[in-house]
N, C-alpha and C positions, 0 to 999 in steps of 0.2 A: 396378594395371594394368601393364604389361606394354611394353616401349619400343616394341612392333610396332603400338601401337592407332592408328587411322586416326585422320587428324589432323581435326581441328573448326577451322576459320580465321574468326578475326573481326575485323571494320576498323574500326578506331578512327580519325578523321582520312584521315592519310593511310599509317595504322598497322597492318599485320597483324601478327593475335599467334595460335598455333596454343591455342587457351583447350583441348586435352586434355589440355594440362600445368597446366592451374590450378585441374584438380579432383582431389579422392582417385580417384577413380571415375567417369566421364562417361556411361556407357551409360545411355542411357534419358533423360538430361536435357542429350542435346547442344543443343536448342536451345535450353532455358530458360536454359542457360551462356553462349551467344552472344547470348542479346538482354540477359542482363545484363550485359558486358562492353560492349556495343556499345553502349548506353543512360545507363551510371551510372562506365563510367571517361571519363576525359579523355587526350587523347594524349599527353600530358606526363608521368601518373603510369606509363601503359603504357609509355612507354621509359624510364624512370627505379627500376621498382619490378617485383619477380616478382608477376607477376598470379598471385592464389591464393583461388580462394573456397571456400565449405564449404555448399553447397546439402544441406537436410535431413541436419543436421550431428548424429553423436555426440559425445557429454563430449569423447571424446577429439579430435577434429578441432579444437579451439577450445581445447584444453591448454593448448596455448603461451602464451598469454596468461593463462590460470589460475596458472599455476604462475611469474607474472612478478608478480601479485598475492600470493599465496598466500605466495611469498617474502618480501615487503616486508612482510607482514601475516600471520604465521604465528595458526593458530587456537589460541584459549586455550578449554581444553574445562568447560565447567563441572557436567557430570551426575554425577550420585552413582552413577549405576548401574554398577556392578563385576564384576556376574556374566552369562556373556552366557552365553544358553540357546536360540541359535538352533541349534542343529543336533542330531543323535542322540548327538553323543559328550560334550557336555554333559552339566549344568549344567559351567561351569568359573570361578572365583573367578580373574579376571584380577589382582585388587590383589596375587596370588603368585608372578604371573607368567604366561607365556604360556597361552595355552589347549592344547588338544588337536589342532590345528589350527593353529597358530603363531601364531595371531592376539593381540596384546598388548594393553595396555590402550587406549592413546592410538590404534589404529587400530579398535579398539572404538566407541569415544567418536565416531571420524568416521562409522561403521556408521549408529551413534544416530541422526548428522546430518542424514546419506541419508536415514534410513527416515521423519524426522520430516518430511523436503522433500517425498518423494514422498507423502506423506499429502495434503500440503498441495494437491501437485499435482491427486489421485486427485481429489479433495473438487468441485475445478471442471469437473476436466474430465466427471466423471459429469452435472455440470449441461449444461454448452453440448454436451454427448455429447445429451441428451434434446432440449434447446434445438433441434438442430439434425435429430434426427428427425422431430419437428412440424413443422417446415418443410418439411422433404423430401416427407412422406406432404399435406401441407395445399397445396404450390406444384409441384413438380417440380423434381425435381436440377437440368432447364433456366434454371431460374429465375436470371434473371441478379442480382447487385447492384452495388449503387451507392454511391460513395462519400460525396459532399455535393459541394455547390457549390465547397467551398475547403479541398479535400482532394485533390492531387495525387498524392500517392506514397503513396495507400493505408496499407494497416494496417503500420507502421515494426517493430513489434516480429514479427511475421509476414515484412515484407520482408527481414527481419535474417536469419535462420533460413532461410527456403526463397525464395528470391528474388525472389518475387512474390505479390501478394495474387490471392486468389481473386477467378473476376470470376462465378461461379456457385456455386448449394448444391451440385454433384457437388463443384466442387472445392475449395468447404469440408470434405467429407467426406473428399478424399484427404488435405488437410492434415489433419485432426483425425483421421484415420490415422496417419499421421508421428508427432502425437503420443501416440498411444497405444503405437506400437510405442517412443517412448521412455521412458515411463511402467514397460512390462515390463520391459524392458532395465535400467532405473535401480532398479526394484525386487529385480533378482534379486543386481545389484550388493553390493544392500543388504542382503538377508539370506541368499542362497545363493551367493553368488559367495564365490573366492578372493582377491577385491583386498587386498593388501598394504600398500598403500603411500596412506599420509594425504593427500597431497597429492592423489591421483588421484580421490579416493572425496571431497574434495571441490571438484573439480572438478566432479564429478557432482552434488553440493549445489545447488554454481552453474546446472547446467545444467536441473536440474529446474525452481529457478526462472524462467529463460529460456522454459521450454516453458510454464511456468503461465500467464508475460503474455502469452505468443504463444496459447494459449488463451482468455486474459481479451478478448486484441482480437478476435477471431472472435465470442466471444459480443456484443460492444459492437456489433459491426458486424451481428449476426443483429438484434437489437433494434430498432436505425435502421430497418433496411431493410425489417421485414415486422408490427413494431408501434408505430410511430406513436411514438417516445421523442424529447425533446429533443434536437437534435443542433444546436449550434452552426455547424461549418462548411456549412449551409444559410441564415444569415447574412449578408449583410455586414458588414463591417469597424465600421460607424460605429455598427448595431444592438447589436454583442454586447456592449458594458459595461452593456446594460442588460434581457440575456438569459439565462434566465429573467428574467423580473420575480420581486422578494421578495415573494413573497404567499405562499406555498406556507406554511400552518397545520400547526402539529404540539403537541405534548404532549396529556395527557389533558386540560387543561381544554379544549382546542379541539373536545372531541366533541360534537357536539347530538345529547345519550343521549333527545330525545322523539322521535328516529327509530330505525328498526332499524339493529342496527352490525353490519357485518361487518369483523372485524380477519383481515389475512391475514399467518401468520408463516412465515418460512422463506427458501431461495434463488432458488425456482420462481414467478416472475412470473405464469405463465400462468396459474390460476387466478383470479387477478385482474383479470387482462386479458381473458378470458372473460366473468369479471362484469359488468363494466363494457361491455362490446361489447351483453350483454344487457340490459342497464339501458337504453341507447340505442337500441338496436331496439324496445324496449319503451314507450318515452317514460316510465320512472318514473328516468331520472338527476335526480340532489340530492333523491330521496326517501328516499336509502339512506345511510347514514353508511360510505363504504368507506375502512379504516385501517388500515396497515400495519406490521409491526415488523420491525426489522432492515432486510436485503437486500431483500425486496419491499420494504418501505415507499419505500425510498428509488429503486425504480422505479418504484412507481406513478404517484408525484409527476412522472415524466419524461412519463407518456401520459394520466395524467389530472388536471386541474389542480384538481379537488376530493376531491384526496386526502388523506389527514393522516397524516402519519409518529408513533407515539406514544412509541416510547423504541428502545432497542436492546435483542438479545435478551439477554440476560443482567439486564436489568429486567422481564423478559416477565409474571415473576411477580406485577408491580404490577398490571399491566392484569388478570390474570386471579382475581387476589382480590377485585378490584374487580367482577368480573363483567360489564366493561363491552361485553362484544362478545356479540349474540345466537348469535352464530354462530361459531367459530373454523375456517379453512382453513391446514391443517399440511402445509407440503412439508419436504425438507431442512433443517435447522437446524442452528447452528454451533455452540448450546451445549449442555447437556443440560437441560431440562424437561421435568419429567413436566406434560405438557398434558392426556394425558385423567384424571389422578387430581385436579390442580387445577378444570378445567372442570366437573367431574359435584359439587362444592363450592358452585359457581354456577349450578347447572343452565343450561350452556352447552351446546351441540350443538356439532362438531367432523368435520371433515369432514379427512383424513389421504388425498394423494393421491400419496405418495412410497412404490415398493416398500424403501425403507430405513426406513421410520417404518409397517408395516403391523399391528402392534399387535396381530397375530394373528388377525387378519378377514380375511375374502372378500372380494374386487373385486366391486362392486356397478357398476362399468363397464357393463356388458352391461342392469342394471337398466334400469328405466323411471322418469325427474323423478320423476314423481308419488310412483310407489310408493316411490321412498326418502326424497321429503320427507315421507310420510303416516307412515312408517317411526321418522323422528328426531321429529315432530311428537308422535306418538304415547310419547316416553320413551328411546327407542333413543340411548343417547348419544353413540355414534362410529360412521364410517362409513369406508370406503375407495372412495374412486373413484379409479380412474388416469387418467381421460380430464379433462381441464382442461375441457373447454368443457361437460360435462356437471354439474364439480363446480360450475363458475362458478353455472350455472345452479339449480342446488338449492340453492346457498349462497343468491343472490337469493332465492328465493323462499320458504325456508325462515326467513332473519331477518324477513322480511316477517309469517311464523305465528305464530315467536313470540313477536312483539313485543306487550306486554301480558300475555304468560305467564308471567314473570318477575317477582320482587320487581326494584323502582324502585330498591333502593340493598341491595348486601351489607356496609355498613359496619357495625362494632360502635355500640352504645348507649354511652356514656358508665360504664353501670350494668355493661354488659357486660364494659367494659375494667377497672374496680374487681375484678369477681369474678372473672378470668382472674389478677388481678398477685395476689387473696389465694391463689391456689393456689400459689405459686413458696414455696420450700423453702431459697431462700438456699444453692442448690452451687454455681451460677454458673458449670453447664455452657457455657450458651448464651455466656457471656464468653469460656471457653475455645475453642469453636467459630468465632466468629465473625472472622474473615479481618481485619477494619479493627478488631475491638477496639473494635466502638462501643456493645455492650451490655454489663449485668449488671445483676444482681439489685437492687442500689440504686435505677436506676430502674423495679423494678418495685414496690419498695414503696412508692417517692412515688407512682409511677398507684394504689396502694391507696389512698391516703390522698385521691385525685383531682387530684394534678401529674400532667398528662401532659406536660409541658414536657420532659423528659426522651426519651418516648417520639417527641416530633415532629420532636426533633435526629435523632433516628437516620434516621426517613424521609428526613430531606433530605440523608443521608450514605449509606443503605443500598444495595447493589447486591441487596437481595431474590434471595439467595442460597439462603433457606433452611435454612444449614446448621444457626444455630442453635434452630431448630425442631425440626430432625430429633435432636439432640443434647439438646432438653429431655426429663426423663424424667415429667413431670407429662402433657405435651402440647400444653402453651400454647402456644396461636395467635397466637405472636408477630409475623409478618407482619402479619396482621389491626391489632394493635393498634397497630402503628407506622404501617399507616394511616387507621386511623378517629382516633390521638389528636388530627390535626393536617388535619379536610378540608376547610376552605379551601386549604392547600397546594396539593390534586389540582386546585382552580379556577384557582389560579394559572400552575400549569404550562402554559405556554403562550409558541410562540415561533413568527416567521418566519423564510425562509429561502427562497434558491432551489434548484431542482429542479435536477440533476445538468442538464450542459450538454453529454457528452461530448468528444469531441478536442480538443485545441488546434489552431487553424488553419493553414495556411500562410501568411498573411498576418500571425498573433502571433505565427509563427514568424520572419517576417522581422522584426520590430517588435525582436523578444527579441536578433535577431544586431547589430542598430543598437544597444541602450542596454545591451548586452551589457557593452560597455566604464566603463559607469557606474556600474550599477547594482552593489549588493552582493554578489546573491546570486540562484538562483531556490529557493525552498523549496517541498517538496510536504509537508502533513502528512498521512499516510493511517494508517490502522487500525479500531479498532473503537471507541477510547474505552472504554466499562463498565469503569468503576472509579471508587471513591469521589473525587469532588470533580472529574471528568475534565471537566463544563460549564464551571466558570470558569476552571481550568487550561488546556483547548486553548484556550479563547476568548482567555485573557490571550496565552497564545502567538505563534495567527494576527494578533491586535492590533497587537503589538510588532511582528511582521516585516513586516508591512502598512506600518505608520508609519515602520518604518526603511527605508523604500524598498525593498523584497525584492520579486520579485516572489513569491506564495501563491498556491498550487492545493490542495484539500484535496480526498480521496476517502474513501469508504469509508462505515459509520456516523457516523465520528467530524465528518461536516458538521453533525448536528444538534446534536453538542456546543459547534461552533463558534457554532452557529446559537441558542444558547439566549441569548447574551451580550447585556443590552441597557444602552445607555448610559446613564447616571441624569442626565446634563444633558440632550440631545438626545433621549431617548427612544426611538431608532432601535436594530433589532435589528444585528447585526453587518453580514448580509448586505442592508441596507439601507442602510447607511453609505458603501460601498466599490463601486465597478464591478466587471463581470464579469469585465473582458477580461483576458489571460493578459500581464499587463504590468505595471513594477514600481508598487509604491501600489494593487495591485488583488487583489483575492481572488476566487479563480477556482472554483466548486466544478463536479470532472468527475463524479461521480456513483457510485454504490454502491459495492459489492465487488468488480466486472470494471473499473470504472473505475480501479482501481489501477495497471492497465496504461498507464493513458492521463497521469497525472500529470505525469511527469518525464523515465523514458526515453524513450518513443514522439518528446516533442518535440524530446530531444537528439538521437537519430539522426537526424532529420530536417535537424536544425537543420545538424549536420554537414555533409550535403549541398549544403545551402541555400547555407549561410555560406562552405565551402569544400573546397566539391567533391569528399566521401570517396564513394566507392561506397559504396552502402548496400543492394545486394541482396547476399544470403548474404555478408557481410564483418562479422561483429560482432565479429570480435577486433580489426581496423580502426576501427571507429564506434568504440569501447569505449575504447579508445589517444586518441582523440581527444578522447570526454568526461570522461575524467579528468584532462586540464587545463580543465575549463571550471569554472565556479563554480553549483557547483547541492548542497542537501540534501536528503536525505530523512528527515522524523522520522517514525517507525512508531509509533503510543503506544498503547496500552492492553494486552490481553493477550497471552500469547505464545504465540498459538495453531500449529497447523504451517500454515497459510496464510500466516499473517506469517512464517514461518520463510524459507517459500520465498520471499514478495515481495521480501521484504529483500535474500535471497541472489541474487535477479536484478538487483536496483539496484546493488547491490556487483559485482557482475561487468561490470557497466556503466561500472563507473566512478565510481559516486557513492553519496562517505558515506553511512552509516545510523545515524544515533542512534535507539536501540531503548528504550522506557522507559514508562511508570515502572515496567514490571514486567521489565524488561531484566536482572535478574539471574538469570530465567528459559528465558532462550535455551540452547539448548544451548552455543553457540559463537559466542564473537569474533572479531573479526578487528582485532586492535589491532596499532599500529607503536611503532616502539621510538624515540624523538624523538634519545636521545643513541647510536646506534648510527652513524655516519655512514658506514658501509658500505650503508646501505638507501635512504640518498637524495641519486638521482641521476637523471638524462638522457639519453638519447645526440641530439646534433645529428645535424637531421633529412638535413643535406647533406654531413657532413665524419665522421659517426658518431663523432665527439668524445665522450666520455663523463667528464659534469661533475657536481661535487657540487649539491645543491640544497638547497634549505630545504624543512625536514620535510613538505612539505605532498602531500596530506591529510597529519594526521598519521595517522588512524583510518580504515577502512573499513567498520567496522564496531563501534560503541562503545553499550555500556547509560549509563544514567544513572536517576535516582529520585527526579529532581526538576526541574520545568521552568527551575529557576535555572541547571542544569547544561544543558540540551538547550537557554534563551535564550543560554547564554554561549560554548559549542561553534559552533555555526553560523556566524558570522563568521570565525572559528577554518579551520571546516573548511572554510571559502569560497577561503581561500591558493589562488592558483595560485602553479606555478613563474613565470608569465610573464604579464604584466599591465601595462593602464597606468598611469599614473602616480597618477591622480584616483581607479581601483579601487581602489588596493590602501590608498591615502588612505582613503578612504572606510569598506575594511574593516577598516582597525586603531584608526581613532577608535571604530567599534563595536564591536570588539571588547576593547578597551581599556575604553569605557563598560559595557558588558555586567557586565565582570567586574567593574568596581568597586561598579558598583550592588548585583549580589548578593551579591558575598564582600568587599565593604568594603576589597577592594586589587588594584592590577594582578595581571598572571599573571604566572611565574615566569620565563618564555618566552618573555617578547615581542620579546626581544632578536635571535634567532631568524629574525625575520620581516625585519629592518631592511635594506634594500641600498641605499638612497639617501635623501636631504634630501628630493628632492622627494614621495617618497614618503609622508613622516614626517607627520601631522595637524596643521595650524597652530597648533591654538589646546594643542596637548602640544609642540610639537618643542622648545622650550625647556628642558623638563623631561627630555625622552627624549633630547636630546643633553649634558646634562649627568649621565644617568644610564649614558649609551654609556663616558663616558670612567670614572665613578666609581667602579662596579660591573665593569667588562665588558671596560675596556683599551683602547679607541679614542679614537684622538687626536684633538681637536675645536678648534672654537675657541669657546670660549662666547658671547662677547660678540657676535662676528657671528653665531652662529649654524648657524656650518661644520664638515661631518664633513671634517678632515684625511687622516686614512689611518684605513682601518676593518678591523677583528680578522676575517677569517677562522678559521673553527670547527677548522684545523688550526695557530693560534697564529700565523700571517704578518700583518705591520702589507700592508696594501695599497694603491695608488693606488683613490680612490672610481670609478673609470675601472674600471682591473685587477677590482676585485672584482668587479665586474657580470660582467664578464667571465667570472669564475672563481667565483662563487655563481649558480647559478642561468642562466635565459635568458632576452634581451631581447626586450619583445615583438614578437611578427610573426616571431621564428625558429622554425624549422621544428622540432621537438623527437619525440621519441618513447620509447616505454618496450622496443620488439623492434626488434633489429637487421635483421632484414627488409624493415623499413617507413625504412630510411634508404635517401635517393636515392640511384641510381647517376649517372653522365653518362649524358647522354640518348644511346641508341646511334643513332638517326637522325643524330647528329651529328657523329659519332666520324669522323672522316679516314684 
């Protein structure tokens, strides 16, 4: 804009500031500028600091702060793909150099990055895009919402980005406008744009993540408000450690198969929630067995409390060789199953209500119940309805027909499993096929012989993938036989858990800024899990950080992984053992796929505010500066889908580590720091803009690992702040000192690193670590009392234990910052 534009004046205290200098652009959102400014700054940052916000902000507006990370943490690209074929002058072999185009390889590689974010992004936002039509056309745009009882400042990740939550569905839709118009933008970026330059293209990485959670909250919040979902902050304080209750039943053995089962799989709730609305209108609810996998499941469980979660999708194929659902309803799905080739196996009926999954059918929408459950009753084995409340209702009524029409059990014979292993020919395709390497032919000639002991190891290992099936050339139904060798297993399968809780509150919000100072760490573990062994692995995980005083929020699928883990003295499932509340010693689950959003950032922005006083509408290079000294992780675990690509990539812009794993050497891009570079780590003081070296901390922003030894021993690790108190940092180096020795049998290399005072140092090590300070490392101690003398600065200076603090690092309560923007000026009210 232009020096001439008419001034916007807003009074802060006793403070006017003309806020048309504190946006790129002000037209059209002069008011929404001035009641943010007037609402969420304090008078003191307003004479001390350029007010500058970035309402409905592009990649680029939030740069600066990108490219302040992105330095400290440059991307290490790990894609094999060399040949980039996006455009007409293509194909061109980058590994020889540029393209036709100028385009090289490593700005290629960020292309990848983009394109795989925005995948990530597309995927949700198509969901709460429909989510929020059904609303629209079912309430009216008028339709107001509501937050909870203990939710003040609305949806954080949303307030971050356009500076105010929606308080109606019209202006949900203008936001989830905003985002769409960033979606095209960041797609064109990514494969028809000219961008040049790696640092900018991933900025946009980061950004598409941003827009994702700022999508994911819009969907959390359409859920609360117009279908009956758990929502914590309606609450108080004293209820929520015991909110949900752990009752909520899942695995296959929890199904009562003497009722009709409908399993609904996919992203798309409403189907189910249609069911269910019709069940109760009907008076036949608990006569239905309704059970969910993946993303529904684990909202069902939020609105209806006789729901059962059965596995995740990427096991989908268990339940469905099993034949255990009369009825299958298929929205959206994150992985690939062929559902209607599997289902017509079981003579299962399947009801497909996503125009992405249409399977090459008519919209039977316009139909009439009757005529398309007489329709599927009759043999018809898949159908398309796009209307939810229609499908809801034939799915009812349809499992209802063909309950009794069905064989009681699709498991093999014992006789069956013998004459399946004599057909195997010993090439040991299926060995080579299979991802974990947990089959071959040896055990299929002990099931000839009638071991199946072999065949029941794999069940309880397999992610029923299929591939090695499709790679046998005889045709052996090996699925089958890894589950019928072992079917007590399926009876066993069975766990508690509570049902996603949504937000964290304002009230564990303040709880978290008081024992902030004590506690270790906050960890959120989100993803999808599916993968071999992922039940007792995240279990063991959320356990340890639980016990270690952390405070644990888990999101995603990956709760029922947590959820499977049961005690063998106590008997208690995990989520029975531990309170709800978002506080440390407590495991918090927020709830599916959209609740990723809600984890970790949402509460740090907040928390910011809360704690001390950052504006928090449209300022997230602000919030973002501020959580990245706070102590919080994020572990992402299972596959490495582009959903996770983007989550990750928004917490990391946020400020906070991502340990990515156990398939983390599948990400496209890291974001590692370089520990012995000490050009990357530093500060600038927040009043005198001093710029001091620091200890490496984070050291990582972004880190894979492949085994939960490494992602238990990281996390204390990456918990370092520059500036902490005394009993924190106490607290996280006896952990993290214990961590590493438990799994790798000896300290870390680095710990030396961390050290700036005595009292810092863990009591029952400082003995040890001050006679290793002097032995190893150069610092002058006194052993016998137990005193650091003069300690080694990382540039070889003996220094006063005084001086070094001084000169490593900040003490806490200094104002600190990573943009020289954000350093005080004197306050100009003051000035003489």
């Amino acid at each position: 804009m232009g020096d001439d534009q008419k001034k916007v004046i807003a009074k802060v205290g006793n403070t006017e500031v003309d806020v048309s200098k504190a946006v790129r652009d002000i037209r059209g959102i002069e008011d929404l500028v001035k009641e943010s400014v007037e609402t969420t700054w304090t008078e003191n940052v307003i004479n001390q600091m350029k007010v500058w916000l970035t309402p409905y902000p592009h990649a680029h507006d939030i740069a600066e702060w990108d490219r302040f990370l992105l330095e400290r943490y440059p991307p290490l690209y790990t894609a094999t793909i060399k040949e980039c074929q996006d455009c007409f002058q293509g194909p061109c072999n980058l590994e020889k150099g540029k393209g036709s185009c100028g385009l090289d390889l490593e700005t290629f590689q960020a292309k990848l990055s983009l394109q795989s974010a925005c995948k990530g992004l597309a995927m949700h936002l198509s969901t709460c895009k429909e989510l929020l039509d059904h609303c629209i056309k079912e309430f009216g745009k008028d339709k107001e919402i509501k937050w909870g009882n203990n939710i003040v400042y609305g949806l954080m990740n949303v307030n971050i980005l356009i500076s105010d939550s929606p308080k109606n569905l019209g202006e949900v839709r203008e936001a989830l406008t905003y985002a769409e118009g960033q979606l095209s933008e960041l797609l064109t970026a990514a494969n028809v744009g000219r961008e040049s330059s790696v640092t900018d293209l991933e900025s946009k990485v980061f950004h598409a993540g941003s827009v994702l959670l700022f999508v994911m909250d819009l969907t959390e919040w359409l859920k609360y408000n117009f279908f009956d979902f758990a929502w914590g902050p309606d609450k108080d304080l004293m209820d929520i450690p015991a909110f949900p209750p752990p009752t909520t039943e899942g695995g296959l053995g929890s199904v009562d198969t003497s009722k009709p089962v409908l399993v609904f799989m996919g992203n798309d709730f409403l189907p189910a929630w249609m069911a269910v609305k019709y069940m109760k209108d009907n008076g036949i609810e608990g006569k239905i067995e309704v059970t969910g996998i993946g993303s529904t499941g684990h909202d069902m469980i939020r609105f209806y409390d006789k729901a059962k979660v059965l596995t995740s999708p990427t096991r989908a194929n268990k339940v469905l060789r099993l034949g255990m659902g009369d009825v299958i309803v298929l929205s959206d799905i994150c992985c690939k199953v062929d559902v209607m080739e599997e289902a017509i196996k079981t003579d299962t009926r399947v009801i497909t209500t996503s125009f992405n999954h249409t399977y090459g059918l008519d919209d039977r929408a316009l139909d009439s119940v009757d005529e398309i459950v007489n329709d599927l009753e009759k043999g018809t084995p898949i159908v398309m309805i796009s209307d939810p409340r229609k499908a809801g209702e034939v799915a009812v009524k349809l499992a209802q027909k063909m309950k009794g029409k069905r064989k009681d059990s699709y498991l093999l014979t014992a006789e069956d499993i013998k004459r399946y292993a004599s057909k195997c020919t010993d090439c040991d395709a299926c060995s080579r096929a299979c991802p974990a390497s947990l089959i071959n032919c040896e055990a299929l000639k002990a099931a000839k012989e009638g071991d199946f002991t072999r065949l029941a190891d794999v069940h309880e290992k397999s992610m029923y993938c299929g591939k090695c099936e499709q790679a046998c050339p005889e045709g052996i139904p090996l699925m089958d036989m890894f589950l019928s060798a072992n079917p007590q297993a399926i009876k066993e399968d069975y766990f508690k858990m509570r049902a996603g809780r949504g937000p964290i509150t304002n009230l564990e919000v303040r709880d978290i800024a008081i024992t902030m100072f004590s506690m270790p760490s906050a960890v959120a573990i989100i993803g999808c899990g599916n993968y071999p062994g992922a039940e007792s692995e995240v279990a063991e995980m959320a356990r340890e950080f639980v016990q270690s005083n952390y405070s644990v929020a888990v999101a995603g699928c990956i709760a029922q992984d947590v959820a499977r883990y049961k005690d063998p003295k106590t008997g208690k499932f995990l989520f029975e053992a531990y309170p709800a509340l978002y506080n440390p010693r407590c495991l918090t689950n927020c709830g599916g796929c959209s609740a990723q959003s809600l984890v970790s950032t949402a509460p740090y922005y907040k928390l910011g505010y809360v704690a001390f006083r950052n504006p928090y509408k449209s300022t997230l290079a602000q919030e973002a500066d501020f959580i990245y000294r706070f102590a919080s992780v994020v572990i992402m675990w299972g596959p490495a889908t582009d959903l996770a690509y983007a989550v990750a990539a928004a917490h990391a812009r946020a400020g906070i580590p991502v340990i990515v794993g156990p398939n983390g050497s599948k990400f496209k891009r890291y974001l590692l720091g370089n520990k012995y570079d000490r050009s990357k780590w530093w500060g600038l003081h927040g009043n005198t803009g001093e710029k001091r070296e620091t200890e490496p901390t984070p050291e990582h922003l972004l880190i894979p690992v492949e085994t939960i030894d490494e992602a238990i021993a990281l996390v204390p690790k990456l918990s370092f702040t520059t500036q902490e108190m005394d009993v924190s940092r106490q607290n996280k180096f006896d952990l993290y000192l214990n961590a590493y020795k438990k799994r790798f049998g000896e300290w870390p290399d680095d710990w030396h690193l961390f050290v700036k005072k005595e009292a810092e140092l863990p009591i029952t090590k400082k003995a040890k670590i001050i006679r290793l300070l002097e032995e190893e490392h150069g610092w002058e101690v006194d052993k016998k009392r137990g005193r650091i003398l003069k300690a080694k600065h990382r540039d070889g200076r003996l220094m006063e234990p005084g001086d070094f603090v001084e000169n490593y690092g900040f003490r806490p309560g200094q104002y600190l910052t990573g943009l020289s923007r954000f350093v005080y000026k004197p306050r100009s009210d003051r000035e003489k």
